[in-house]
C-alpha positions as CSV (number, residue, x, y, z in Angstrom):
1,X,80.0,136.8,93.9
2,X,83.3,137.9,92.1
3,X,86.4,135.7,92.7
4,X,89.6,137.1,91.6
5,X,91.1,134.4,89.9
6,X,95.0,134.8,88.2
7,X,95.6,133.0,85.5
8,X,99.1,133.8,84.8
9,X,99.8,132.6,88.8
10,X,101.5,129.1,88.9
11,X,98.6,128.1,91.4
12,X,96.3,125.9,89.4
13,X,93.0,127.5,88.7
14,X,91.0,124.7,90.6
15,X,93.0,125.1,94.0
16,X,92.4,129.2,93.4
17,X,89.1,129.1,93.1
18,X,89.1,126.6,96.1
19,X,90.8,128.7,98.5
20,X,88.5,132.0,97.0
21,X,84.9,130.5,97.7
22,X,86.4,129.2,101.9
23,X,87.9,132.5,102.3
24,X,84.4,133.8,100.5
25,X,82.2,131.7,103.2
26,X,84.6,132.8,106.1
27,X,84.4,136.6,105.4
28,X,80.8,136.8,104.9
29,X,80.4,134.8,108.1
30,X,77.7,132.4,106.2
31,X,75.4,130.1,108.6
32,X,75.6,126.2,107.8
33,X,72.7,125.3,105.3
34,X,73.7,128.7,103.4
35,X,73.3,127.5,99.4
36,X,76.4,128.2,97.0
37,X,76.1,129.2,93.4
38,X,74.7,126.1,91.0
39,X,77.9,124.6,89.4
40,X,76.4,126.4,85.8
41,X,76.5,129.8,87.3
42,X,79.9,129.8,89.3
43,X,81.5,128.8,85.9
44,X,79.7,131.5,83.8
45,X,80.8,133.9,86.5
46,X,84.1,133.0,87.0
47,X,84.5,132.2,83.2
48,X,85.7,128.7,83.8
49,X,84.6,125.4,83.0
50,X,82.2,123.5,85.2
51,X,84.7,120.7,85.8
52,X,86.7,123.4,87.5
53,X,83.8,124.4,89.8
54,X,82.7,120.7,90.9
55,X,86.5,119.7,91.9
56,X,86.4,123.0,93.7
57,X,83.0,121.9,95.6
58,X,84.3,118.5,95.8
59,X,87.5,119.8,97.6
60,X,85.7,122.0,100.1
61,X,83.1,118.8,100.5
62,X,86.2,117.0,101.6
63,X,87.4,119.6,103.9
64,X,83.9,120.0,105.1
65,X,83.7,123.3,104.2
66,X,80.9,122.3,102.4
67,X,77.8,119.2,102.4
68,X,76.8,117.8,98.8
69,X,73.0,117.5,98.2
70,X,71.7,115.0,96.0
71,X,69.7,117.2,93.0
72,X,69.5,120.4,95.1
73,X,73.2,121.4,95.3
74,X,76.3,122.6,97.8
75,X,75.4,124.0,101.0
76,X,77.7,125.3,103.7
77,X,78.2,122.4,106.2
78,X,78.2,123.3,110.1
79,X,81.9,122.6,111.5
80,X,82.7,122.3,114.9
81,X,85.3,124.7,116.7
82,X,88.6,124.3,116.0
83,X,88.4,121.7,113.1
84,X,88.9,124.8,110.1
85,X,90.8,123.3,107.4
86,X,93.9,124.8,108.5
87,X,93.7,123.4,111.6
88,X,93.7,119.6,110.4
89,X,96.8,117.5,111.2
90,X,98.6,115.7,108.8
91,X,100.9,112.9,108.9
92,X,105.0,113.2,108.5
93,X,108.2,112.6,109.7
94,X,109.0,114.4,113.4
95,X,112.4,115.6,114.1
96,X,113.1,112.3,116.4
97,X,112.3,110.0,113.0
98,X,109.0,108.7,114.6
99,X,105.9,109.6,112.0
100,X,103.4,111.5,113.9
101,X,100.5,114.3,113.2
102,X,101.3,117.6,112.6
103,X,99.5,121.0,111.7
104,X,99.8,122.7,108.9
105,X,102.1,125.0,110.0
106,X,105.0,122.6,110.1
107,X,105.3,123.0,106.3
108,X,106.8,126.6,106.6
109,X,109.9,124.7,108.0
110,X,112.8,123.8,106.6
111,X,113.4,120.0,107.2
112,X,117.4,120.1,106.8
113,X,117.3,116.4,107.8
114,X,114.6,114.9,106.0
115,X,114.9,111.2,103.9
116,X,113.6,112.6,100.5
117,X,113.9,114.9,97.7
118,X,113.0,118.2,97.2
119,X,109.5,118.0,94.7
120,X,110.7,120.3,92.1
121,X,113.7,117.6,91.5
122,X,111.9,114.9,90.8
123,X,110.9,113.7,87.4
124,X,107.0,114.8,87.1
125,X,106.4,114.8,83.1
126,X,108.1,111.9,82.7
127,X,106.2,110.3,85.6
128,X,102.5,111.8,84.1
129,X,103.8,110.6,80.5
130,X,104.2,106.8,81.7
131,X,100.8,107.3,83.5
132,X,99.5,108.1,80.7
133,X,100.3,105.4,78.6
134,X,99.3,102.8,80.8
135,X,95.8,104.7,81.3
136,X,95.5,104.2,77.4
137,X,96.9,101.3,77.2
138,X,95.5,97.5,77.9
139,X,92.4,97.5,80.3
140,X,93.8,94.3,82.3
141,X,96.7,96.9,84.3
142,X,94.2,99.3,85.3
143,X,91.7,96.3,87.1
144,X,93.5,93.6,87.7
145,X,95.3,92.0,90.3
146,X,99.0,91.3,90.1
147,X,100.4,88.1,90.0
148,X,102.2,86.6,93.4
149,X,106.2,87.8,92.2
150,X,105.1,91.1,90.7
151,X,104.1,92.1,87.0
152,X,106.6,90.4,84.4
153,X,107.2,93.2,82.5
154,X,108.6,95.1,85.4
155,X,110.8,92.3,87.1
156,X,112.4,91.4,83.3
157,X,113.1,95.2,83.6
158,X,114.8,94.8,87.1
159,X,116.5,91.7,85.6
160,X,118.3,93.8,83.1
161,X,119.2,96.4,85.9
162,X,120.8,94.3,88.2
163,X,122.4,92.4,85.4
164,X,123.9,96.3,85.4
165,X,124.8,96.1,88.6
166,X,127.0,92.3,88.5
167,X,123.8,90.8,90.7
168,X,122.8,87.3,89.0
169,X,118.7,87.4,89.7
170,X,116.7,86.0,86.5
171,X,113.0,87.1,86.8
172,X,112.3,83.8,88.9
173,X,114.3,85.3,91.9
174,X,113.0,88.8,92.0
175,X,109.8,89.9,94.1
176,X,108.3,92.9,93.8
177,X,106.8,94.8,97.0
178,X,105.3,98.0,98.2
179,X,108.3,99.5,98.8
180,X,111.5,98.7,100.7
181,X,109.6,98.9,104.4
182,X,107.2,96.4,102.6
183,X,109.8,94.0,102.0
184,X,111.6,94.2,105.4
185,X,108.2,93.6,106.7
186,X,107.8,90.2,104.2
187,X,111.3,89.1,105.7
188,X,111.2,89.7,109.4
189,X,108.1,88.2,109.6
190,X,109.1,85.2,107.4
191,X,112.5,84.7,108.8
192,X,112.2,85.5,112.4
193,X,110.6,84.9,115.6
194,X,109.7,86.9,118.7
195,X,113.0,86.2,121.3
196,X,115.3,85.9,117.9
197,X,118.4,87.8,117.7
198,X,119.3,89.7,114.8
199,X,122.1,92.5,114.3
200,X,121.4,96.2,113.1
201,X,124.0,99.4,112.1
202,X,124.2,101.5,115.0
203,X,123.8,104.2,113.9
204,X,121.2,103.1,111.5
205,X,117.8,103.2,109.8
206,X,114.8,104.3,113.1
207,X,112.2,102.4,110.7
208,X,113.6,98.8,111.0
209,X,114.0,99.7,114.6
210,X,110.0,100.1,115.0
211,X,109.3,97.2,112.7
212,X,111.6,94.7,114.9
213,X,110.7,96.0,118.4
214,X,106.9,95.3,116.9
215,X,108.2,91.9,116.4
216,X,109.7,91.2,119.7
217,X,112.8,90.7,117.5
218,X,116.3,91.2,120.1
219,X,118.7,93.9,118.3
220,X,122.6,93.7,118.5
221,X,124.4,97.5,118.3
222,X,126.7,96.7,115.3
223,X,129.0,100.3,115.6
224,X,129.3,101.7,111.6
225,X,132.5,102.7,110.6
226,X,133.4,104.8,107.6
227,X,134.7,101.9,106.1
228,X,131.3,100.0,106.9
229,X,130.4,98.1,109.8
230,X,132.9,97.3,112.6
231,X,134.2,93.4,111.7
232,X,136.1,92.9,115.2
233,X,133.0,93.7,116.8
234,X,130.6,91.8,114.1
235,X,133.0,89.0,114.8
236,X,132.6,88.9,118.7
237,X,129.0,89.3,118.6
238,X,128.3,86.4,116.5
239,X,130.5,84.1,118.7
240,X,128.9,85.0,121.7
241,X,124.9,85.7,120.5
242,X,124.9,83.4,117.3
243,X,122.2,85.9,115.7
244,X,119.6,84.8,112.7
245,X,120.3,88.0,110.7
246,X,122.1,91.0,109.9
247,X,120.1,94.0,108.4
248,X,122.9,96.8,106.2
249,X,123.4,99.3,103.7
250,X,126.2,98.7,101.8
251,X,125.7,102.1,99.6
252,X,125.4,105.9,100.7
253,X,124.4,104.4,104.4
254,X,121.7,106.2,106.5
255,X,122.2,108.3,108.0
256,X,125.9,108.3,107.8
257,X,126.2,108.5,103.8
258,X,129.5,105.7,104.4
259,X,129.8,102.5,101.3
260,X,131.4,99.5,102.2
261,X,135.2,98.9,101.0
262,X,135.8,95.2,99.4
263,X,138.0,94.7,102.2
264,X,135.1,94.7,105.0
265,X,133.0,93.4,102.6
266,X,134.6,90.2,102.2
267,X,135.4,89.9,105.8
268,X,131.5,90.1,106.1
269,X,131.0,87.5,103.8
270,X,133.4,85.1,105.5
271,X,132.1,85.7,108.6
272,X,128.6,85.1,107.2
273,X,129.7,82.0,106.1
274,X,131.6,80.5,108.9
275,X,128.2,81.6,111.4
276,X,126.0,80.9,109.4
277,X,124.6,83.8,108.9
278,X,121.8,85.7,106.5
279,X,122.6,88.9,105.3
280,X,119.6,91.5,104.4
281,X,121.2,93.9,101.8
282,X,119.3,97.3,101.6
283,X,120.3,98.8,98.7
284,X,117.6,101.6,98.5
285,X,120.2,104.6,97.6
286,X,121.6,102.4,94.8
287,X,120.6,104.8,92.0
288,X,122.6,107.4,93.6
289,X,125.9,105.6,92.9
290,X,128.4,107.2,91.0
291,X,131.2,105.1,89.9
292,X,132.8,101.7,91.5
293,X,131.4,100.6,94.5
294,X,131.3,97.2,96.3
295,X,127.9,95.6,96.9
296,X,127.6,92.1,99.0
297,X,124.8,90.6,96.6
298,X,127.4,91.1,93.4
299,X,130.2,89.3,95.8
300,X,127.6,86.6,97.1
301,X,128.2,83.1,95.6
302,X,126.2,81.1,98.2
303,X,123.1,83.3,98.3
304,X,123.1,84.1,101.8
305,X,122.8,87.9,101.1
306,X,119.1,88.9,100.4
307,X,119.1,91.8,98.1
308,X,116.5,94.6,98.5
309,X,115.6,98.1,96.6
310,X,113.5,100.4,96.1
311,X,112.1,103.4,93.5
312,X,111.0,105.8,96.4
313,X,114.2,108.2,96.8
314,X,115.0,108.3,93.3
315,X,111.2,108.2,91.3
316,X,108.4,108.9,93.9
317,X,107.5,107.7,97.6
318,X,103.7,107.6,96.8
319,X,104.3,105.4,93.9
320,X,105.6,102.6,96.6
321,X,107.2,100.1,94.2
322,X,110.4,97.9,95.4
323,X,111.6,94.4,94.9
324,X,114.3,91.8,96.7
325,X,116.0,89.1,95.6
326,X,116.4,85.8,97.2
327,X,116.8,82.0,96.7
328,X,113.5,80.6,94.9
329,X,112.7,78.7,98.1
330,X,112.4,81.9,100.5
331,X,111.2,83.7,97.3
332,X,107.5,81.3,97.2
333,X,107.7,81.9,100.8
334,X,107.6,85.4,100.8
335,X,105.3,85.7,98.2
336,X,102.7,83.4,99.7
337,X,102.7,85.5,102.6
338,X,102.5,88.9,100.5
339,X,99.3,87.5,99.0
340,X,98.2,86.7,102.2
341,X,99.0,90.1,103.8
342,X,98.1,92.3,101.1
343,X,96.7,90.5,98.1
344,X,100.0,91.4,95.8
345,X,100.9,94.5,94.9
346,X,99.4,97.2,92.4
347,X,99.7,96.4,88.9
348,X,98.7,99.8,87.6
349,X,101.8,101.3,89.3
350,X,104.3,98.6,88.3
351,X,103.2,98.9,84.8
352,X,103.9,102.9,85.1
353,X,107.6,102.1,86.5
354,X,108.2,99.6,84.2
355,X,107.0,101.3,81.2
356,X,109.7,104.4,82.6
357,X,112.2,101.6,82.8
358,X,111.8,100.4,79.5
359,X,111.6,103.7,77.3
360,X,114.5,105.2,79.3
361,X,113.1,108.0,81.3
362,X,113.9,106.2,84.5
363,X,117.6,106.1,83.6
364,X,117.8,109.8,82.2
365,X,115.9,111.4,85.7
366,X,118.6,109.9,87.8
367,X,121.5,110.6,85.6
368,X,120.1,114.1,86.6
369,X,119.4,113.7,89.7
370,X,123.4,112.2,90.6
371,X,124.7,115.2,89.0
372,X,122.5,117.4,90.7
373,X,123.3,115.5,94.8
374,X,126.9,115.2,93.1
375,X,127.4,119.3,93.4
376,X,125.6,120.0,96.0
377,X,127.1,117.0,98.3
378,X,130.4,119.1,97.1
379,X,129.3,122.7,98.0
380,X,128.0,121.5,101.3
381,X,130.7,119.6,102.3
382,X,133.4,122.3,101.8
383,X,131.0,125.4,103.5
384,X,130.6,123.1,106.7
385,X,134.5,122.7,106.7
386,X,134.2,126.8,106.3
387,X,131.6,126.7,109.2
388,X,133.5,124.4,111.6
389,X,131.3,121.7,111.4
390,X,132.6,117.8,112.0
391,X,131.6,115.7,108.9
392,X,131.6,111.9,110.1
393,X,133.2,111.0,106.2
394,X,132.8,112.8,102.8
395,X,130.5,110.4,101.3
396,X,131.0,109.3,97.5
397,X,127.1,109.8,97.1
398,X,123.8,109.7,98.4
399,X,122.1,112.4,100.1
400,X,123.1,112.1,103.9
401,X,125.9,113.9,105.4
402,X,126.7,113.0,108.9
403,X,127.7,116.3,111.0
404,X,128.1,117.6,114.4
405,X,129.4,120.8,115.4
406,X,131.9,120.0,118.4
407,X,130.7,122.2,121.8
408,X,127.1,122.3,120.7
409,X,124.6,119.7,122.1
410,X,121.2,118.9,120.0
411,X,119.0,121.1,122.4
412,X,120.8,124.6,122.1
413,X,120.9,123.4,118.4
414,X,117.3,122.8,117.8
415,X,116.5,126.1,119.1
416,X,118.9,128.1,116.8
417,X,117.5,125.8,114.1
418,X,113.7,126.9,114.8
419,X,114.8,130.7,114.8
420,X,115.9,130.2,111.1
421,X,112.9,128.5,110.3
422,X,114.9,124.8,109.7
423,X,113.8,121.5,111.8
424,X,116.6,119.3,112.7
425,X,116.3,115.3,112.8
426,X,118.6,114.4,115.9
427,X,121.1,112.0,116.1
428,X,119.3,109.9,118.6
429,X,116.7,109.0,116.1
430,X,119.1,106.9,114.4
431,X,120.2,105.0,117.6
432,X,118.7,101.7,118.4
433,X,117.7,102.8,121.8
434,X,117.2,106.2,121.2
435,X,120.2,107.5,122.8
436,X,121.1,111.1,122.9
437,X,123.6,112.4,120.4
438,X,125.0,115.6,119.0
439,X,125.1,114.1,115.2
440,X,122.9,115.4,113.2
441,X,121.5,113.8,109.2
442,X,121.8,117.1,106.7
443,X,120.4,116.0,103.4
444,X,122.6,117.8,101.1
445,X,119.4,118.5,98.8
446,X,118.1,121.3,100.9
447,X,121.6,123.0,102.0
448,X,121.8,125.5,99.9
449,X,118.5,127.2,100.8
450,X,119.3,130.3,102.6
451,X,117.4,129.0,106.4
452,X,119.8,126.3,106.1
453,X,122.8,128.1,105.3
454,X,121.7,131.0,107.9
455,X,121.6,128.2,110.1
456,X,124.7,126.2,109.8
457,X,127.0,129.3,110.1
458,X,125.7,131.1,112.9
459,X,126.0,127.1,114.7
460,X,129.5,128.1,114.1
461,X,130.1,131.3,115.2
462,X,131.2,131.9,118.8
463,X,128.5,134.2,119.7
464,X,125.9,132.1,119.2
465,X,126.8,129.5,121.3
């Protein structure tokens, strides 16, 4: 057997020779129970080391491509019809915002509206550096469990940031969590009850939606504004419903990319104040911000505004670190139930973000990463004015433009979408009931690839309508 392994391709050698020996056992049309090469002789063969060959077995043994024999070696594993490696789903995020299973297929798409970053933005070597210095570093934050609030390394480090920021939080009032869905999981179930009312942005974030209809929790449409949210209609609500809660972004909104001006946001704190009511801050875009901008935790003097971010837009959505910040009483709350729930968080991983905090790396990937969403949010916004498209605001940051191009529903733009290869996330994923809209969320990241740009222009042309 002769694989034809490149080392000068950009595909790792491990994943080469992985795909060579499944499209080796598919061409030669190999029975199950069909013995592979020992690990010793594939290497000398292939001229690579023997760590190479057992992740490749390993891999296929996953796929089950392959079944592992204890002291007699790799034999090919019988697979039922249809269940070929290519064929297994994966989880992601569907065009309507639900998560669902998709095939493999799906990643030859374009998904214009997607909530993250493109890969080859993100900050890898600095992320594999950090990992590596915990790894050699003190035993106790590979094996460990984490204390209740979160490692205290990382929480002075968030201390310092949103000292940046004009948010008074000393380390006792700062939780850490498995990311920001974690920690609107910790508060719903800690500050609410099925039959409570609480009010949400309209249009707003589909994953609070699911987590408080799994709660029995009753949502208020609060309409958002490009100022922020609609005060005459907060104000009505709360005398007529008297709600526990309101859930906003303040920054870079999803999925309409609007801040709040002081002017709404101290209308929203004096309403708060007069209803009595708790504010949950989701601040999850606030490493995108770029110059002033007006957050309710930094105007808070009475701590009803719960404070929550996150590291998964800016530094990595596997690593799932967050934190919020609230008054010590709720805080011993929330922690109790997190070690109920979950048994804390990872201390491994918090170490890792902390020790990026700390030496700086953090801070210089998203000074890149601003400029980067800076000029594209610019380019974008002026060829969709050149296209005819409607932009809901010109947002100050983020990632999110809100768009709709006026005469076009979502259906006959979905299907000029698929024929240039791009998947569109409608607007009615980011109503509270689902309802249909011709808005669309463009994540300025991926707008200048040439399936998006093929698509938004022929949306605007005539002809194609």
């Amino acid at each position: 057997m002769h694989l034809p392994l490149d080392r000068h391709s950009p595909t790792p050698l491990v994943q080469q020779l992985t795909d060579h020996l499944q499209a080796w056992i598919e061409h030669q049309r190999l029975r199950p129970g069909a013995r592979l090469p020992s690990i010793r002789t594939l290497a000398r063969n292939q001229a690579v080391s023997a760590s190479c060959v057992i992740e490749a077995y390993d891999r296929l043994v996953a796929s089950g491509w392959l079944e592992a024999r204890h002291g007699t070696g790799f034999f090919v594993a019988e697979r039922k019809p249809g269940l070929a490696l290519q064929d297994q789903p994966v989880w992601g995020e569907a065009a309507d915002g639900s998560w669902r299973q998709f095939r493999e297929g799906h990643d030859e798409l374009l998904k214009l509206g997607c909530g993250w970053l493109p890969t080859a933005w993100r900050a890898d070597a600095e992320l594999a550096q950090a990992v590596r210095q915990v790894s050699r570093g003190n035993p106790q934050d590979m094996f460990d469990y984490c204390p209740p609030l979160g490692l205290a390394s990382l929480r002075l480090q968030l201390h310092k940031r949103l000292a940046r920021l004009d948010i008074a939080a000393g380390p006792e009032r700062i939780l850490t969590t498995q990311g920001a869905s974690h920690g609107l999981d910790l508060l719903v179930r800690t500050l609410l009850r099925p039959g409570d009312t609480v009010l949400v942005e309209n249009p707003g974030y589909y994953n609070l939606y699911n987590l408080l209809r799994q709660h029995q929790v009753r949502m208020l449409p609060l309409p958002r504004t490009p100022s922020g949210p609609d005060v005459t209609e907060l104000e009505r609500l709360l005398v007529e419903h008297r709600p526990r809660c309101l859930f906003i972004n303040s920054l870079y909104q999803n999925p309409t990319g609007t801040s709040l001006t002081p002017k709404v946001a101290y209308r929203l704190l004096e309403l708060a104040r007069e209803h009595d009511l708790r504010i949950v801050e989701d601040d999850i875009y606030a490493d995108f911000q770029e110059g002033q901008a007006t957050r309710l935790a930094t105007l808070d003097s009475e701590q009803r505004v719960i404070y929550l971010a996150s590291f998964s837009k800016t530094l990595s959505s596997s690593l799932r670190v967050g934190y919020l910040v609230a008054d010590p009483p709720l805080l011993a709350r929330l922690a109790e139930l997190k070690m109920v729930s979950g048994i804390g968080t990872s201390r491994f991983i918090e170490q890792v973000v902390g020790q990026m905090l700390a030496n700086g790396s953090y801070r210089k990937s998203v000074q890149r990463l601003r400029v980067r969403l800076g000029q594209h949010m610019a380019k974008l916004l002026g060829q969709l004015e050149g296209y005819g498209w409607e932009v809901f605001c010109e947002p100050c940051g983020g990632m999110f433009v809100w768009a709709r191009m006026p005469g076009r529903d979502f259906a006959s733009l979905e299907r000029l979408a698929a024929e240039h290869d791009v998947l569109l996330t409608p607007g009615s994923a980011f109503d509270y009931q689902g309802a249909p809209s011709d808005w669309l969320r463009i994540n300025v990241a991926y707008g200048q690839d040439t399936r998006a740009q093929g698509f938004l222009l022929h949306a605007g042309r005539p002809s194609a309508r």
